[in-house]
C-alpha positions in Angstrom: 27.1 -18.9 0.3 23.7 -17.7 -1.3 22.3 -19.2 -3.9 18.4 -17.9 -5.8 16.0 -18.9 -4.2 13.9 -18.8 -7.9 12.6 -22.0 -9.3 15.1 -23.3 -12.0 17.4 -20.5 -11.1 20.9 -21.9 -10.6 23.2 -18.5 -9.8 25.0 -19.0 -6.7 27.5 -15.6 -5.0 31.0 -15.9 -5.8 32.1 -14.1 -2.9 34.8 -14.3 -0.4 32.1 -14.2 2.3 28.3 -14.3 2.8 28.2 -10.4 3.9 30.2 -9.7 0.6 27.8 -11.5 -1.5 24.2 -9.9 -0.6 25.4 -6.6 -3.2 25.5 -9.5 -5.9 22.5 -11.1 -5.1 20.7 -7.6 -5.3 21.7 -6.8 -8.7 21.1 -10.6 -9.9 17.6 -10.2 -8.5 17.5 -6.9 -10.1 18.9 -8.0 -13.7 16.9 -11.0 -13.7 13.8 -11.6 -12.1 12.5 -8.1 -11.8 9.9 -6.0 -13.7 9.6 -2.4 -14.1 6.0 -1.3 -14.3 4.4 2.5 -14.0 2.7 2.9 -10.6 2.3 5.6 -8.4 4.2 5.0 -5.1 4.7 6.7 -2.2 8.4 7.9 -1.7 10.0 5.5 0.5 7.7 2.2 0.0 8.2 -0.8 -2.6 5.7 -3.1 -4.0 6.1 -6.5 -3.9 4.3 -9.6 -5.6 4.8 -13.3 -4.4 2.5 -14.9 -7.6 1.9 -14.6 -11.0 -2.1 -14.2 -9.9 -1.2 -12.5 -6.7 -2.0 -9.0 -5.9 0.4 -6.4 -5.7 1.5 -4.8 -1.8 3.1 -1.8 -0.9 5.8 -1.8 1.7 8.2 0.3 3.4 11.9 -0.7 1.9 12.5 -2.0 5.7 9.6 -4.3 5.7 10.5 -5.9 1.9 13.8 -6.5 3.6 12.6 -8.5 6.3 10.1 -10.1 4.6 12.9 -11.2 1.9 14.7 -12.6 4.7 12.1 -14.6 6.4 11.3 -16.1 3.2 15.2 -17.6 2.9 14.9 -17.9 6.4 12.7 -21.2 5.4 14.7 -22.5 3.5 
């Protein structure tokens, strides 16, 4: 099952399989650890942060993926 990968961050899926649970994990990520800010970017890309002093990247929505799942790949 997945669990958040978040420091002090206990949700875990409640889902009948690990396929069934990464639509819940999105919207807990969403709901809870997100931020909405005002930026101009280009259709199709994302930015993503990894620190609270880090800078900001932009990314196609593909590469956030992967780089999402190389980071839980470590774990």
């Amino acid at each position: 099952m997945l669990r958040c990968s978040h420091p002090q961050c206990s949700w875990r899926a409640i889902a009948p399989s690990e396929e069934a649970a990464w639509p819940e994990y999105a919207q807990h990520l969403v709901e809870t650890h997100s931020t909405t800010v005002e930026a101009d970017i280009p259709e199709g890309m994302v930015q993503l942060k990894f620190d609270d002093d880090g800078d900001w990247i932009t990314v196609s929505v593909e590469e956030a993926g992967e780089i999402q799942r190389e980071g839980h790949d470590e774990d």
